[in-house]
N, C-alpha and C positions, 0 to 999 in steps of 0.2 A: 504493500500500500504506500508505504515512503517512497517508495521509488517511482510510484505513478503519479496522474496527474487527482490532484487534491480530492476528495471524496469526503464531504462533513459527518457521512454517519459512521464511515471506515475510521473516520482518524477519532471522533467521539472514542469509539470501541477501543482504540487502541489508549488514548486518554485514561480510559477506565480501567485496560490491564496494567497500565504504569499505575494507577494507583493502588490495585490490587497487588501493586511487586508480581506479577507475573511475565514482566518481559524487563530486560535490564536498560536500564536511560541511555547507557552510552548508545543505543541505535537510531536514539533522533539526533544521532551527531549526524546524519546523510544530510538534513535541513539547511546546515550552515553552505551546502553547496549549490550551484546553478539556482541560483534565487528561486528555490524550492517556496522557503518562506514567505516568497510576494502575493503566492495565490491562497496562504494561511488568513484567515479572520483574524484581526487581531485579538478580538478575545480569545482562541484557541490559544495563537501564541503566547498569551499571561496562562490562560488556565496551565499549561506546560511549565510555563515558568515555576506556577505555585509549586506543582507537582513537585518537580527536577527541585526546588529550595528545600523538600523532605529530607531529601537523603546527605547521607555527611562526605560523601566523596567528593574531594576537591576538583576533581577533573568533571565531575557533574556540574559544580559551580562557576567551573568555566567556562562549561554550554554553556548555561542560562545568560555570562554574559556577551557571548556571542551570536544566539537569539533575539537578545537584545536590542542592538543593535541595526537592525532593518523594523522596529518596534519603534512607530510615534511616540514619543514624550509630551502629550500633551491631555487638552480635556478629553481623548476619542482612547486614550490607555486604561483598560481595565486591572491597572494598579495605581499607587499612590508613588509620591518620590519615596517615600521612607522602605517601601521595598525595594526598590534602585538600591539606595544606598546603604542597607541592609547589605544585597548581592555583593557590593563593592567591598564592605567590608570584611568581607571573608575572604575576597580575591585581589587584595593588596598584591600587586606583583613581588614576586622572590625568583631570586636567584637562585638561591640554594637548593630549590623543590620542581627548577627545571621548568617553572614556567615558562608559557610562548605566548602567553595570551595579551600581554603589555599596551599590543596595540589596539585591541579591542577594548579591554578594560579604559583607558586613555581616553578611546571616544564616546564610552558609556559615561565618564567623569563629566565632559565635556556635556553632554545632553543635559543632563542631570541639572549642573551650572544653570544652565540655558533656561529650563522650565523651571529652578525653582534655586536663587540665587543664595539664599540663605546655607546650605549646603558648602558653600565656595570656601571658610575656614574648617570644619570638619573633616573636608577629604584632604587641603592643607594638611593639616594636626595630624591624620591617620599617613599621610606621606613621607613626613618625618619622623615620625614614630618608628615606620614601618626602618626608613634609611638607618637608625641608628643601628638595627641588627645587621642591616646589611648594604654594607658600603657603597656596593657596584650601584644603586639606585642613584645615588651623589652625580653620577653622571651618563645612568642610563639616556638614553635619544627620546622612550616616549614619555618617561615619568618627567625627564629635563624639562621639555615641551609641556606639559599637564602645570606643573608646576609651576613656570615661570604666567603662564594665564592665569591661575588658582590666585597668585600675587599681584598680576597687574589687575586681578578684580577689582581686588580691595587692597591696596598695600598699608593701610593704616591699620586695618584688623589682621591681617597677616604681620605685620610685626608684633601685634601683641602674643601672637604663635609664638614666631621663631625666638623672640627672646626667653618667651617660657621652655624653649629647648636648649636655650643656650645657659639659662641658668640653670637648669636643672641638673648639669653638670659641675658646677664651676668647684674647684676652680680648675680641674679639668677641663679640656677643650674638646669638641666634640669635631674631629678630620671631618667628616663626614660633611658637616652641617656648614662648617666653612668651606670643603672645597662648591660646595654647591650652589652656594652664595656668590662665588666670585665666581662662576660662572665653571666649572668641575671642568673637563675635557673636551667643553662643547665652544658653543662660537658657530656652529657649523647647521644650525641648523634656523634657518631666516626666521623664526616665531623668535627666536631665541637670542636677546643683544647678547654682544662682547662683552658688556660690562657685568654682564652676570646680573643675578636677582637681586643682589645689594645696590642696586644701582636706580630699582623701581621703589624701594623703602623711604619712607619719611625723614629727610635729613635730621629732622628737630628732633625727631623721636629718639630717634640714633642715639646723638648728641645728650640728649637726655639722661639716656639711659646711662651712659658712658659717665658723667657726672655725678654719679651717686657712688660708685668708685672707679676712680680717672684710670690711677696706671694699669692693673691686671687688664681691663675692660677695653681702655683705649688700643694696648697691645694686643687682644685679641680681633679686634675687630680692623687691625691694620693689617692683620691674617687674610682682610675678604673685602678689601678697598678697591674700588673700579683700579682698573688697570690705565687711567688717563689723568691729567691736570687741567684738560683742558674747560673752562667754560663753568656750565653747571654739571655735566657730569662729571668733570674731576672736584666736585666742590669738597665730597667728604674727605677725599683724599690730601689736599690744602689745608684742608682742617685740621688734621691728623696731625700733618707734619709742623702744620704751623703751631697748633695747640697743645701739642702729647709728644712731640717728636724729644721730647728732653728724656723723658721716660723709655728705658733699657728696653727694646727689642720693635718699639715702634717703628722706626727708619729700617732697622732689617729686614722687618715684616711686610712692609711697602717695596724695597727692594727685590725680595723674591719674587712678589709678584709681578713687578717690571719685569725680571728677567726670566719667568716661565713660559713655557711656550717653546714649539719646535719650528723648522724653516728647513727648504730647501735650496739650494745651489750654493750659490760663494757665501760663509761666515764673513770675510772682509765687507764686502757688499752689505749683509743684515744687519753688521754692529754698527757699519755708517750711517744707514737707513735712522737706526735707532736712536744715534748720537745728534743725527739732526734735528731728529724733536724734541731731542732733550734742548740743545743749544738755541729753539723757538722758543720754549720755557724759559732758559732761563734770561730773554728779554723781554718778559711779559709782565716784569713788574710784581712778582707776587711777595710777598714777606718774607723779610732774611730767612726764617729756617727754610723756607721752601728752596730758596733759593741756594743756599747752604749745600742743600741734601742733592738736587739738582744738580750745583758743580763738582759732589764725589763722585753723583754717577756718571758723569762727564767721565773722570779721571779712570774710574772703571772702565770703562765701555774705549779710552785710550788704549790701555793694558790690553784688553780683549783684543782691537784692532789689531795691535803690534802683533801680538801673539798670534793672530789667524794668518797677518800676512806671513808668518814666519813659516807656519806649516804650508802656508799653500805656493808659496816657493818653494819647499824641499819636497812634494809633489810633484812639482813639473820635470822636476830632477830626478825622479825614480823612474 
């Protein structure tokens, strides 16, 4: 019957043996293929849904949110959001458990947003929660992309989030949550700025929060500073250096992030590329420290030059 064309008292029946436990869910996995699903009612497809939420197998939970997915979010869905995100929260993408399902989970979050916005910090919250146990989410392609919208929903109530994760740690640092912030492995994906998701957060908030205790705080958060000077996106970073930069690991902590990041062809060629924006900086008038910190990495990014041209001379020699 799955395999043919749609029959409402055939698939009823079949409705009924899945509730009965007498046929096993995994076989309305055939649905998710050749837009089976277009010619399903959409109340079949919830009724299924309900069904397939019975049972505790996680690979069943994954149908339901790939089912999902070709399923209106709106007034004509015969469920509610809080089933949605019920579904979601049991299929947090992992690493560890060999999930594939990232991309579909991804655009069920997304619908969800969509019809019912209040939603938008809870799957936040359930996203870094989930990241603390497991890293690789820091700079997965679909949760990166989930997350960085999740943030420019609301960036005012998403930091009220992310600092509740970052102190929940303290005064340990939480890898995970800063590289993610500053934008984890990605860059690469157009939803997605370079500046990372610290870059959509409320300057004042920051700021704020950073003044209730300056050093540990300001150092931390110089861990996931836009990677520019420029304008207002480089404002918190200006801040940083001009405001905290006296404070032990601030300036190193903005450093690395300047200098992360991989390139291809000539090193001579990238550390000039890079020295020139420094050397725009540093005639832009910003505040002694800024300016300070500015002409080490000048002096670095010297060092660097010298040193690439050296190897790539005794290459052309070999």
């Amino acid at each position: 019957m799955l395999y043919s064309d749609y029959d409402n008292d055939l698939f009823t029946k079949c409705l009924t043996m899945l509730e009965k436990r007498w046929i096993e869910p995994s076989i309305f996995g055939i649905l998710r293929f050749g837009r089976k699903l277009d010619s399903i009612p959409t109340e079949k497809t919830a009724q299924l849904s309900h069904l397939l939420r019975k049972y505790d197998s996680q690979d069943v939970q994954f149908l339901i949110v790939e089912l999902l997915e070709s399923v209106p979010f709106d007034h004509t869905a015969h469920f509610d959001p809080d089933f949605v995100f019920d579904i979601l929260s049991h299929t947090v993408p992992n690493h560890g458990n060999g999930n594939q399902s990232g991309y579909h989970w991804k655009e069920i979050c997304q619908k969800l947003i969509t019809w019912d916005k209040k939603y938008t910090l809870q799957l936040l919250n359930m996203l870094l929660t989930q990241m603390k146990d497991d890293y690789h989410l820091s700079h997965d392609h679909d949760v990166e992309a989930l997350a960085y919208k999740l943030v420019q929903t609301d960036p005012v109530g998403s930091w009220q989030i992310i600092k509740h994760h970052l102190e929940e740690t303290l005064p340990y640092w939480r890898d995970d949550l800063l590289s993610w912030l500053k934008g984890g492995l990605g860059g690469f994906d157009e939803i997605v700025s370079s500046l990372g998701v610290i870059g959509l957060l409320p300057i004042v908030d920051i700021l704020a929060w950073i003044e209730q205790d300056p050093e540990p705080r300001s150092r931390l958060i110089a861990h996931a500073a836009p990677k520019t000077l420029d304008g207002t996106d480089g404002q918190l970073t200006r801040i940083l250096l001009h405001k905290y930069g006296k404070f032990r690991g601030v300036q190193e902590g903005i450093s690395a992030i300047f200098h992360s990041g991989g390139w291809s062809g000539s090193s001579v060629l990238h550390f000039k590329q890079i020295r020139n924006k420094f050397r725009e900086w540093l005639a832009a008038g910003f505040e002694i420290e800024v300016i300070q910190w500015v002409e080490h990495e000048i002096e670095y990014l010297d060092e660097k030059i010298e040193q690439a041209e050296i190897e790539e001379e005794r290459l052309r020699f070999d």
